[in-house]
N, C-alpha and C positions, 0 to 999 in steps of 0.2 A: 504494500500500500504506500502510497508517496500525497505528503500532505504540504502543502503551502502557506508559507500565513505570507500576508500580502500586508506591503504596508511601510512607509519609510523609515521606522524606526522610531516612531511618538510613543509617548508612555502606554497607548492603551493594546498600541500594535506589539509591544513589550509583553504587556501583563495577559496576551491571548497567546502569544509565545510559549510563557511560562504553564499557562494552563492545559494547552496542546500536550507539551510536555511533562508534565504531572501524572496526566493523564496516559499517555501514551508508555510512558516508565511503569503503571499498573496494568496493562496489560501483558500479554504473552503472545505479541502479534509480529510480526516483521513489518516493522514502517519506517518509513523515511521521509524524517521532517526538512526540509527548508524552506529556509527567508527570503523572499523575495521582495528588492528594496528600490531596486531601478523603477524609478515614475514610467520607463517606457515598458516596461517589461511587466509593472504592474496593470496598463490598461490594457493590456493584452487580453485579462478575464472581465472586459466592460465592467468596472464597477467604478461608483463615482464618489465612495467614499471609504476608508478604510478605518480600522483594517478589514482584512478579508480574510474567508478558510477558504481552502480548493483543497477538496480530496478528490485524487485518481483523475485530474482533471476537471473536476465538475466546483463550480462555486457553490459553496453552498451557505456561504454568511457573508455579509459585507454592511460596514456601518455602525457594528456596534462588536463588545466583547461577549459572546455567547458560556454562560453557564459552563463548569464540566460536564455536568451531568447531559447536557445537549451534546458538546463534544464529543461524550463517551458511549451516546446513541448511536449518534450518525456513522461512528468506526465502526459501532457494531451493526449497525445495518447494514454497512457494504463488506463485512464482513460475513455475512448472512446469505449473496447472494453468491 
């Protein structure tokens, strides 16, 4: 699984960083997290405000810091299928 947090490096794009990774260290998954910080590389996933998640490709937050426990869903749903 390969997960993205998107986002220039603002505190809150930090503190979904940290939570990604909380999160992802309790599991028993093979993931691979990166940051992506480049403004061009970030509007790549259209979104107009960050930060953002992208798992496996697909956005699936953008605009605000999502919960773990939403975090720890969405791995497990795409883990699921």
């Amino acid at each position: 699984m390969d997960i993205k947090i998107l986002g220039p490096g603002c505190r809150r794009c930090k503190t979904l960083a940290k939570d990604v990774e909380d999160v992802v260290n309790g599991l028993d998954l093979d993931i691979r997290i990166e940051k992506v910080e480049k403004m061009e590389d970030i509007l790549k996933f259209n979104i107009l405000r960050t930060p953002g998640l992208v798992i496996d490709g697909k956005l699936i937050s953008s605009g605000r810091v999502p919960s773990k426990s939403e975090i720890k869903k969405w791995i497990q749903e795409r883990t699921e299928k």
